[in-house]
C-alpha positions as CSV (number, residue, x, y, z in Angstrom):
1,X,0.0,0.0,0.0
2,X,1.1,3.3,-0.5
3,X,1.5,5.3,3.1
4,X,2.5,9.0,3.6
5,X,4.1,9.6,7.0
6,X,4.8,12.6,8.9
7,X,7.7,12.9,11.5
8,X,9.8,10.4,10.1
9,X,13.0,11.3,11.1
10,X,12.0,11.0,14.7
11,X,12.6,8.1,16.7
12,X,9.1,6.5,16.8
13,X,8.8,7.9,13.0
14,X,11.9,5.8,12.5
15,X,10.5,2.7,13.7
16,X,7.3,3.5,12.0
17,X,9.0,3.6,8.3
18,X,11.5,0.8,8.9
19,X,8.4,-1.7,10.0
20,X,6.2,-0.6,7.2
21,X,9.0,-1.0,4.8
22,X,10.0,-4.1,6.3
23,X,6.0,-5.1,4.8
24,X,6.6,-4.3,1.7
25,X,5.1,-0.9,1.6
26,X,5.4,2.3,-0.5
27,X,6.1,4.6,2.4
28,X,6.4,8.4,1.4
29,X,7.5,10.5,4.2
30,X,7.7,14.4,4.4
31,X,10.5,16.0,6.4
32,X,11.8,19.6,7.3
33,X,14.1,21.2,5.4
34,X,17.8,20.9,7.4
35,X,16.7,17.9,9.5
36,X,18.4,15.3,10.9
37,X,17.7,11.9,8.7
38,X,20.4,10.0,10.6
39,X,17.6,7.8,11.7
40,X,16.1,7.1,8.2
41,X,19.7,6.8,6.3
42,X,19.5,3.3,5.6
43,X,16.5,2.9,4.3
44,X,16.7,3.4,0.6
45,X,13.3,3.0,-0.1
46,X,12.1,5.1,1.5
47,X,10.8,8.6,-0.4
48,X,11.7,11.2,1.2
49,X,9.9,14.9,0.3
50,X,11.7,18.1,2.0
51,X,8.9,20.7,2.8
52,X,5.4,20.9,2.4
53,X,2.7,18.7,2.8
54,X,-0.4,19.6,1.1
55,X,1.4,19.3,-2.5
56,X,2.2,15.9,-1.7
57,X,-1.9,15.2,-0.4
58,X,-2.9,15.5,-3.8
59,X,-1.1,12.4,-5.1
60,X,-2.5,10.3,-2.9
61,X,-5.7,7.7,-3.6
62,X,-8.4,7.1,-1.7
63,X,-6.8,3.4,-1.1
64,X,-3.5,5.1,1.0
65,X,-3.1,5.8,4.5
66,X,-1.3,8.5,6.8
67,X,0.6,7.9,9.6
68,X,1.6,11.5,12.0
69,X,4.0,11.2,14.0
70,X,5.3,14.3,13.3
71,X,5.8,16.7,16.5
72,X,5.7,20.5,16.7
73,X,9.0,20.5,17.6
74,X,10.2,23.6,20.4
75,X,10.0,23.5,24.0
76,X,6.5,22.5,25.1
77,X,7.0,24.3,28.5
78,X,8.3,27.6,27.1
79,X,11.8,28.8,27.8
80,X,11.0,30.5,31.3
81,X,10.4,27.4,32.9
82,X,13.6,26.1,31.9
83,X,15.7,29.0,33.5
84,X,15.5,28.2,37.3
């Protein structure tokens, strides 16, 4: 099946793409520009798309499926409460 996923480069995101893979998948995951794909570097097939997401929505069929496990990224608690 073909499967967009979001946050891939993270570590459940990671997992995520290397299972679905693993089952033979088409697995089409969107990252940020400048981010880490350490994670993901092994797994050549794997498509990778830098940047937006709604461009890549419109490809997709009514038979895919989404996985997000993407994160907002930043701290969640705000800097003050980080500086005692």
């Amino acid at each position: 099946m073909k499967i967009l996923l979001t946050g891939a480069t993270g570590w459940i995101g990671s997992h995520v793409a290397r299972e679905l893979i693993r089952r033979g998948h088409e697995v089409h995951a969107t990252v940020r520009d400048g981010s880490n794909r350490e994670r993901i570097a092994d797994l050549s097939k794997l498509k990778i798309h830098v940047g937006a997401i709604d461009a890549l929505f419109k490809n997709f069929t009514r038979s895919s499926y989404f996985f997000g496990c993407g994160a907002t990224g930043g701290d969640p608690f705000g800097s003050p409460a980080l500086s005692f």
